[in-house]
C-alpha positions as CSV (number, residue, x, y, z in Angstrom):
1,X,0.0,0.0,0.0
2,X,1.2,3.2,-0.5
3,X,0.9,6.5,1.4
4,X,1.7,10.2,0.8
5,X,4.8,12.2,2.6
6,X,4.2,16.0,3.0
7,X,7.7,17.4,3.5
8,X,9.0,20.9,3.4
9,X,12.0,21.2,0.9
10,X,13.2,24.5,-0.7
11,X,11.6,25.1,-4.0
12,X,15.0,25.3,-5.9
13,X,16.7,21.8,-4.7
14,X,13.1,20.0,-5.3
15,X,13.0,21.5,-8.8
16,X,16.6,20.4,-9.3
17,X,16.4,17.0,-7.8
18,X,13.3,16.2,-9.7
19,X,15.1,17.4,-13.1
20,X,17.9,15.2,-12.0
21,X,15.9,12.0,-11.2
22,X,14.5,13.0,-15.0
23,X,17.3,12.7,-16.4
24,X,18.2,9.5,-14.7
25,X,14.8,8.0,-16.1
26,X,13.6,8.0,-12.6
27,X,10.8,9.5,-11.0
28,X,11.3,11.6,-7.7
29,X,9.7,9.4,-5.6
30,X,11.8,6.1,-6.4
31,X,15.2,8.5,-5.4
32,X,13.1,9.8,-2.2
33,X,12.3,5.6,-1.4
34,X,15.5,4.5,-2.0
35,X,17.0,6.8,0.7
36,X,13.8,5.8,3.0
37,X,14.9,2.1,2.8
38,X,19.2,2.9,3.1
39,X,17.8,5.0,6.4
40,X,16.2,1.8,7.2
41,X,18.9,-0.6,6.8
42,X,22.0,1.4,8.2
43,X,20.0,3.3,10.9
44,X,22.1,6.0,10.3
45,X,22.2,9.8,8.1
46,X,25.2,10.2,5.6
47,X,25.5,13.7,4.3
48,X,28.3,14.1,1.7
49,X,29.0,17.3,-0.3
50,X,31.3,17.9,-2.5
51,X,34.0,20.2,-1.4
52,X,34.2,23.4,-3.7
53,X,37.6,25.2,-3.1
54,X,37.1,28.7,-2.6
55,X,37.9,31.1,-5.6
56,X,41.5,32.2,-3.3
57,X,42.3,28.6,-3.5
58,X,41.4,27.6,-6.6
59,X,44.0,30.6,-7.5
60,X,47.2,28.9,-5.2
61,X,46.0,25.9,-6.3
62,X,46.2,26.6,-9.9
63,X,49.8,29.1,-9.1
64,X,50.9,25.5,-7.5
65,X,50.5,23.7,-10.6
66,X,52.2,26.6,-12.7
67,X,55.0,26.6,-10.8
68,X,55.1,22.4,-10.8
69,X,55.3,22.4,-14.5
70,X,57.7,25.0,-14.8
71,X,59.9,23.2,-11.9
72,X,59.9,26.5,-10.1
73,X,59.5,26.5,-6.3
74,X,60.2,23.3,-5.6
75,X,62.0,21.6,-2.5
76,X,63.3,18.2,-1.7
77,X,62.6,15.5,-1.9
78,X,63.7,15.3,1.9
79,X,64.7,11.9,3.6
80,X,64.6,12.5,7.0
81,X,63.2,15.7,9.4
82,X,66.1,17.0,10.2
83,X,67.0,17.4,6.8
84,X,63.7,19.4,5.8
85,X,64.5,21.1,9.1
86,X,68.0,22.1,7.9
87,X,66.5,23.6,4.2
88,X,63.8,25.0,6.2
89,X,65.9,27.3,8.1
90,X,68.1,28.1,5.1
């Protein structure tokens, strides 16, 4: 038997979720079951997002790779601590 779940959820991630389960061939409600029945089984929550650098970091990041191709600012390798210690005071 089925039954009806009345839940509050901000317009845009229903709209999005619902185009995504769309494009999976999928309606809504099969996605919203499947996480009902993993709740179930694990007795647990998982939240997981994907970790978006922020726009500074994306920039080191990117100067980091420059500088990697272009062998520029690079140290080591080191082979012990005292040896990084040593070039680090240098």
């Amino acid at each position: 038997m089925k039954t009806i779940i009345n839940i509050k959820a901000d317009r845009d991630v229903k709209e999005k979720a619902s185009r995504t389960a769309k494009q999976m061939g999928l309606p809504l409600s099969t996605v919203v079951n499947a996480f009902l029945r993993q709740f179930i089984l694990e007795q647990s929550v998982t939240f997981s997002v994907a970790l978006k650098p922020t726009k500074w970091l994306q920039k080191v990041l990117l100067e980091a790779e420059e500088d990697f191709r272009n062998n520029k600012n690079i140290e080591g390798p080191f082979y012990s601590a005292t040896e990084f210690m040593k070039n680090l005071k240098s």
